[in-house]
C-alpha positions as CSV (number, residue, x, y, z in Angstrom):
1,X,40.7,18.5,20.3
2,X,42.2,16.3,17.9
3,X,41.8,16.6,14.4
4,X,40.4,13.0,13.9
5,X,37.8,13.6,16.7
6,X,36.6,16.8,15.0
7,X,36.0,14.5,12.1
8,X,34.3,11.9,14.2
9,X,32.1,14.7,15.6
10,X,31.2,16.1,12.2
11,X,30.3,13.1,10.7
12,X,28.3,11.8,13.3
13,X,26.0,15.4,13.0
14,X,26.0,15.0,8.9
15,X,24.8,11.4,10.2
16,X,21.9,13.2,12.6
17,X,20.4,15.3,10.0
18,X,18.4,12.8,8.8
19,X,16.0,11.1,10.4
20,X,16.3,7.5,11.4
21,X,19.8,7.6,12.0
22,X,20.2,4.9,13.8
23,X,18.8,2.7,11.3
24,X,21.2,3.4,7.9
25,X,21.2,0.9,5.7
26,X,23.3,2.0,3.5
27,X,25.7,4.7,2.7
28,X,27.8,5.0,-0.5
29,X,29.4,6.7,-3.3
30,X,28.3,4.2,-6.3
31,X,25.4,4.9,-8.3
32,X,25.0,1.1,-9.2
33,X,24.7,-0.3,-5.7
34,X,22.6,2.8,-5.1
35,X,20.3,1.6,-7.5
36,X,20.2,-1.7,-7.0
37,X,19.7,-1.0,-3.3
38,X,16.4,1.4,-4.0
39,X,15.1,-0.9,-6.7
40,X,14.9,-3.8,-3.9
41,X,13.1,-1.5,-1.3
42,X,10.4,0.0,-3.2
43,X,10.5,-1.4,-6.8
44,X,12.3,-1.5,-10.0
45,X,13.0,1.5,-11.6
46,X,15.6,3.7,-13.6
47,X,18.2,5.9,-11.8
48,X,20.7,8.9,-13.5
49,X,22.3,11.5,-12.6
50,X,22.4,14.4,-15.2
51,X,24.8,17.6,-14.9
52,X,28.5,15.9,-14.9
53,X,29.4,13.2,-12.2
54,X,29.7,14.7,-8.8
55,X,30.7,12.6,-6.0
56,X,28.0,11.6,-4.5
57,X,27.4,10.2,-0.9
58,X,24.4,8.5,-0.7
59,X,22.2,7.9,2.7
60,X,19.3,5.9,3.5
61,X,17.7,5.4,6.8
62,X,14.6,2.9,7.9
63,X,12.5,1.7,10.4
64,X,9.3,-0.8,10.1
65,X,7.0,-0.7,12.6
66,X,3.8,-3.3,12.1
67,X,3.2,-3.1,8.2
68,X,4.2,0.6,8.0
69,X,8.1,1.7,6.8
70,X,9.5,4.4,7.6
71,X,12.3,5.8,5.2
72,X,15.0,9.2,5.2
73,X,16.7,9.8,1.9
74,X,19.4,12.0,1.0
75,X,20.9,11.2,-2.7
76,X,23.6,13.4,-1.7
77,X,24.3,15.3,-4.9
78,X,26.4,18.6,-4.2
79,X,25.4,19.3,-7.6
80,X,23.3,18.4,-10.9
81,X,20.4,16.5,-10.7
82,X,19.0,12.6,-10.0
83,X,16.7,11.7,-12.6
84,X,14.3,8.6,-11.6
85,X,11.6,7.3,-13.8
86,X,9.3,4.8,-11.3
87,X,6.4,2.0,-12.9
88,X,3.5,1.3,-11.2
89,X,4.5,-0.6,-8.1
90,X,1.0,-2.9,-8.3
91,X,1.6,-3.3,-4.4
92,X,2.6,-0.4,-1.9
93,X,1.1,3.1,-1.8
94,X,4.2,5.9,-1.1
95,X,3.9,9.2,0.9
96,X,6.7,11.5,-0.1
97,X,7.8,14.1,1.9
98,X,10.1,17.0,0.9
99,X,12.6,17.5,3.9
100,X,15.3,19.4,1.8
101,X,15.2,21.3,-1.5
102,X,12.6,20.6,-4.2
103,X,12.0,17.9,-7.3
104,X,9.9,18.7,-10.3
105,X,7.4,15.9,-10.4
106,X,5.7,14.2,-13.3
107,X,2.8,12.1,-12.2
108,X,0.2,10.2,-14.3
109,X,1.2,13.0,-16.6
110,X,0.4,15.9,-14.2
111,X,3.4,18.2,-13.7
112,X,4.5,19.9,-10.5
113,X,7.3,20.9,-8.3
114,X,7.1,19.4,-4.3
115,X,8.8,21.4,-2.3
116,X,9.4,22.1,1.7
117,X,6.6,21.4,4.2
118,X,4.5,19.4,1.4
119,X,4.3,15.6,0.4
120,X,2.6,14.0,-2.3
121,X,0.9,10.3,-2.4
122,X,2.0,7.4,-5.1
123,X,-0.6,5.3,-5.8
124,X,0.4,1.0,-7.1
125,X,-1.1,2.2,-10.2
126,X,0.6,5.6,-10.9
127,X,4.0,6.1,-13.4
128,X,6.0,8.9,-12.0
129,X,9.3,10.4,-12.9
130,X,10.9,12.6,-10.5
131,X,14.1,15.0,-10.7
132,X,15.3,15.7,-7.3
133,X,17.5,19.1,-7.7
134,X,20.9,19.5,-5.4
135,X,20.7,19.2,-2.0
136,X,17.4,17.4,-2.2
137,X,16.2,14.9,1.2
138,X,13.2,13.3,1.7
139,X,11.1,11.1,3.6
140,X,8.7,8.4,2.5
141,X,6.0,6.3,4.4
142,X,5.6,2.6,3.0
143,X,2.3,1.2,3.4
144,X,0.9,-2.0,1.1
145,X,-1.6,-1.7,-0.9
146,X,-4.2,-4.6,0.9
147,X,-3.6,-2.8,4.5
148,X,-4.1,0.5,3.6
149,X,-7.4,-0.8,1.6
150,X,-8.4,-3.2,4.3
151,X,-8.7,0.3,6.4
152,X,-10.6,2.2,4.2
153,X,-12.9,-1.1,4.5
154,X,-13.4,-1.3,8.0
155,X,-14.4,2.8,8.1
156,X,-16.7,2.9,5.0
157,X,-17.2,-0.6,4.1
158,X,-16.2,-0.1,0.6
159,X,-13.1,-0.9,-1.2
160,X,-14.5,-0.5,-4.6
161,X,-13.8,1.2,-6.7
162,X,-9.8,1.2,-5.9
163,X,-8.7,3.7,-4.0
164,X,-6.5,6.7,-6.0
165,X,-5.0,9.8,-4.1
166,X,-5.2,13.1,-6.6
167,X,-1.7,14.0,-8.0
168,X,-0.4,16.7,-6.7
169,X,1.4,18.8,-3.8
170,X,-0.7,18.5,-0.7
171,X,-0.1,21.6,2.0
172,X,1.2,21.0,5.5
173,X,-1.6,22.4,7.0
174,X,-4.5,20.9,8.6
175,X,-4.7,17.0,8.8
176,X,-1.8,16.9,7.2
177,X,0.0,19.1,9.6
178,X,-1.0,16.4,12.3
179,X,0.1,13.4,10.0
180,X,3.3,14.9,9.6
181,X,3.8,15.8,12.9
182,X,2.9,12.4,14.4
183,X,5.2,10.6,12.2
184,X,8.0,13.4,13.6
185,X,7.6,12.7,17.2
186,X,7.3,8.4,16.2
187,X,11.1,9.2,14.3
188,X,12.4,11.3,17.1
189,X,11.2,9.0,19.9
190,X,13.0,5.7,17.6
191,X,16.2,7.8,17.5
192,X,16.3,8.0,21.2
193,X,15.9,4.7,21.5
194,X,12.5,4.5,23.4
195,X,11.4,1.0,23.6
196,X,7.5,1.6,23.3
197,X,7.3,1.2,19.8
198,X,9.1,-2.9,20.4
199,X,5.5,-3.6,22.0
200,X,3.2,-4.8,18.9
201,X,0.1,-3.1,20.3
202,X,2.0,0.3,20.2
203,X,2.6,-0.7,16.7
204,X,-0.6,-1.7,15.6
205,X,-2.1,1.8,17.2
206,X,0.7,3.7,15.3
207,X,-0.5,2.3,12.4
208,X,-4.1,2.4,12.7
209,X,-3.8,6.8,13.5
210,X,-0.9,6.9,10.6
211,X,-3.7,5.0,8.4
212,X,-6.3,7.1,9.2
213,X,-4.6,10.6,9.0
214,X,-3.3,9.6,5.3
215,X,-7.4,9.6,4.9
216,X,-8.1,12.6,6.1
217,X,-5.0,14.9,4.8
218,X,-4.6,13.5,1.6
219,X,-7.8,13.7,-1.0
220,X,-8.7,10.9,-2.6
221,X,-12.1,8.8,-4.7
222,X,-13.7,7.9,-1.7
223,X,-12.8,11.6,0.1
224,X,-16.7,12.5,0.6
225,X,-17.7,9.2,2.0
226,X,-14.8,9.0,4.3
227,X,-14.8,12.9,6.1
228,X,-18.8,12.6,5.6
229,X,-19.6,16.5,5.2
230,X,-20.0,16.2,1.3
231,X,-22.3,13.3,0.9
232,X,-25.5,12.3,3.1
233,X,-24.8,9.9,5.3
234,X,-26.3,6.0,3.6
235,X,-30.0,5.0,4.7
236,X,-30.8,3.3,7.7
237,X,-31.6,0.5,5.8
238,X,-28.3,0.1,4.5
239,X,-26.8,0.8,7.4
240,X,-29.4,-1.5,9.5
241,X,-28.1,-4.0,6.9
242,X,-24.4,-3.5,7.7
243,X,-25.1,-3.9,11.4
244,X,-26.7,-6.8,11.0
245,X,-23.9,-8.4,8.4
246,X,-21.2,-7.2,11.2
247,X,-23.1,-8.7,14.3
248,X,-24.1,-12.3,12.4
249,X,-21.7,-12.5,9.6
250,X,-20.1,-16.2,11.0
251,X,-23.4,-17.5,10.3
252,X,-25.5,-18.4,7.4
253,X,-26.5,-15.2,5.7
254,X,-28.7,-14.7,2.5
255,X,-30.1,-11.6,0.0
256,X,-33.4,-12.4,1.5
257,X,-32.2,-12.5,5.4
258,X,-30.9,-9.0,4.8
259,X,-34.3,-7.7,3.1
260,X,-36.1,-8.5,5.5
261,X,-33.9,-7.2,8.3
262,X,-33.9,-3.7,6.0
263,X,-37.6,-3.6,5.9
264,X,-37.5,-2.6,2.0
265,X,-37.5,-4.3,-1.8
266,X,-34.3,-6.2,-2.0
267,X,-34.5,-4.1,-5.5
268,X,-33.9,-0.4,-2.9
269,X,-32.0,-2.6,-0.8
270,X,-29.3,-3.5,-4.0
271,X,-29.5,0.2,-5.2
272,X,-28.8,1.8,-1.4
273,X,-25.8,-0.2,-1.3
274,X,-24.8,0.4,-5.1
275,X,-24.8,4.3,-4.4
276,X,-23.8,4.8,-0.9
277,X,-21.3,1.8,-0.1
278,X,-20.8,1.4,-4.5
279,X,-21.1,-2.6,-4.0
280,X,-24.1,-5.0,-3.7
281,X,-24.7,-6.4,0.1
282,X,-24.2,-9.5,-1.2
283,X,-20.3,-8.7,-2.0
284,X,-20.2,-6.2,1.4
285,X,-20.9,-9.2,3.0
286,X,-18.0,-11.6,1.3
287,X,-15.8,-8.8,2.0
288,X,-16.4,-8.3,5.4
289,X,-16.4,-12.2,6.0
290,X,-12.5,-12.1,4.3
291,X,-12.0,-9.0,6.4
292,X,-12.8,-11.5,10.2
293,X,-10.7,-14.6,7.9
294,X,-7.4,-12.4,8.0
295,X,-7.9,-11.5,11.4
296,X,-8.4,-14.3,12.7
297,X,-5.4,-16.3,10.1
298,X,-3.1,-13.7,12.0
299,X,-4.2,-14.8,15.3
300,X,-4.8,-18.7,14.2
301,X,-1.6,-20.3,16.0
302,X,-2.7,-19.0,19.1
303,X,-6.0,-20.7,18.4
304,X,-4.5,-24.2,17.0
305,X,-6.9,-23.1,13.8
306,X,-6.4,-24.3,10.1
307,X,-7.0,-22.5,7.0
308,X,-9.6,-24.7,6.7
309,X,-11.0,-24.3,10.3
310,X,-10.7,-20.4,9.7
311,X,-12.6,-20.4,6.8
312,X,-15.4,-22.4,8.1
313,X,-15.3,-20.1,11.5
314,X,-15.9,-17.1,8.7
315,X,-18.6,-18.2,6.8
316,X,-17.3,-19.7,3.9
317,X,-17.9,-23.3,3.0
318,X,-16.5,-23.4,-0.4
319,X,-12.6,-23.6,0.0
320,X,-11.5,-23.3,-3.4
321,X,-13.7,-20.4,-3.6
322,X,-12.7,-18.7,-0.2
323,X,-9.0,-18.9,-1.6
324,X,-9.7,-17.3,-4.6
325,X,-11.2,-14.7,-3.5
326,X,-9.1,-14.1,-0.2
327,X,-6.2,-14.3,-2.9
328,X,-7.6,-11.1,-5.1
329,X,-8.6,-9.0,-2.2
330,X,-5.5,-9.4,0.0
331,X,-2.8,-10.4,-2.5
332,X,-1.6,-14.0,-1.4
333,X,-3.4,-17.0,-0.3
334,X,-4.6,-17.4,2.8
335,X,-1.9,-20.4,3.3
336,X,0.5,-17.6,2.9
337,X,-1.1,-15.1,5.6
338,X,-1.1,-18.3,7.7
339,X,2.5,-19.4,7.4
340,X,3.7,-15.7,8.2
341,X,1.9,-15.3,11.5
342,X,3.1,-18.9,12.9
């Protein structure tokens, strides 16, 4: 064998050892375009590299499937350490996974070091600094902030307070074990080019079990509501209530419609909801009526529908006021769900 094809065969297994490799984006020895490459995929943040200047060779892999991304890292440093100090991102949650080596962690000022066979959550809201030690790969899932609340929402019926994942170094073991091997076999099956996952159904059930697992493996506020062995279950009246917003919520709906239908005060009513679903049904219903309006915004071309036609369809007959509130929930105007989905 030639000594160029040797080469060619070496690099292409230093290529294999990461996952996604068939997706690089971008490979490279400068710390700048480094940066400025990870600052434009997650978010802003600060990058060094302490303990001389070693020459490093920088990979990073990805794949998107539906509104989940997929990403393999390797900083590529033979020696020292990267340093990276991150700011709250305000819209994407982060599951980190070690796949190589460690990185003392600093997270809402909890300390610890994440190490093979564990991953750790980032919340929009946390600060985090992070020194990855030689040699150190790993893999991150990418979900936004309104998806990944929108299905908490449709399981508990709560997204209230906002959701917050413990700091910390969760085990692979358990649900976890599953989340991670599930996102294994999705990587492995992209790298052999399986076409399933170009069908948007298959993506859209990928996401929905990746969503779901991230609940169950990695504790969180709402933990005890959502695995349901910690807390008694709500009352049938709030519960009576909720099957009655889900099965008539595209009609008109009042506080009084729902006491009656609960067959209580509207005062037990108000504090059922306040301690088992921690809202008022008044605001479970608006937010299950802006749950339907995304939906059906996604699916509104098919339909010939307007903004104005889906919010009507929803519910809502104040437009300035469906915007508004479809705006802080979700994160963009319903215009702008619109507009993406044509």
């Amino acid at each position: 064998m030639k000594m160029t094809d040797a080469n060619a065969v070496a690099g292409d297994t230093h290529q294999r050892d990461l996952p996604l490799h068939r997706f690089n984006k971008l490979c490279t020895e400068d710390i700048d375009e480094i940066h400025a490459h990870m600052s434009s995929v997650f978010c802003e943040h600060s990058l060094t590299l302490t303990g001389g200047v070693p020459p490093i060779a920088f990979r990073h892999n990805s794949k998107t499937l539906a509104n989940i991304t997929f990403n393999a890292t390797d900083y590529g440093n033979p020696y020292g350490c990267v340093n990276i100090k991150i700011p709250p991102s305000g819209g994407i949650y982060l599951l980190q996974f070690t796949l190589a080596g460690s990185a003392e962690i600093v997270q809402n000022g909890k300390r610890f070091v994440l190490g093979p066979r564990q991953f750790c959550v980032i919340g929009p809201d946390d600060e985090m600094s992070q020194t990855l030690d030689h040699g150190y790969k790993h893999f991150t899932v990418k979900v936004s902030k309104h998806s990944l609340e929108a299905a908490l929402f449709q399981e508990i019926g709560l997204v209230r307070p906002a959701l917050k994942f413990a700091p910390g170094p969760i085990e692979m073991k358990g649900e976890a074990r599953c989340l991670s091997n599930l996102i294994q076999t999705i990587c492995a099956d992209v790298d052999e080019d399986l076409d399933a996952y170009g069908h948007e159904r298959s993506c859209n059930a990928v996401e929905h079990a990746i969503k779901h697992l991230i609940f169950a493996a990695a504790p969180h506020n709402h933990s005890d509501l959502y695995i349901g062995n910690k807390s008694p279950a709500a009352p049938y009246y709030v519960r009576k209530v909720e099957e009655f917003i889900r099965a008539n919520a595209t009609t008109t709906i009042s506080l009084q419609d729902m006491t009656a239908i609960s067959g209580v005060s509207a005062r037990s009513l108000h504090t059922g909801f306040q301690q088992f679903r921690n809202t008022t049904p008044m605001r479970y219903l608006k937010e299950y009526r802006l749950q339907l309006s995304r939906k059906r915004l996604k699916e509104a071309t098919d339909r010939n529908e307007s903004v104005t036609d889906v919010a009507m369809a929803c519910g809502f007959t104040h437009l300035s006021k469906f915007a508004r509130d479809y705006n802080e929930l979700f994160g963009e105007l319903p215009s702008q769900t619109l507009k993406k989905y044509q």
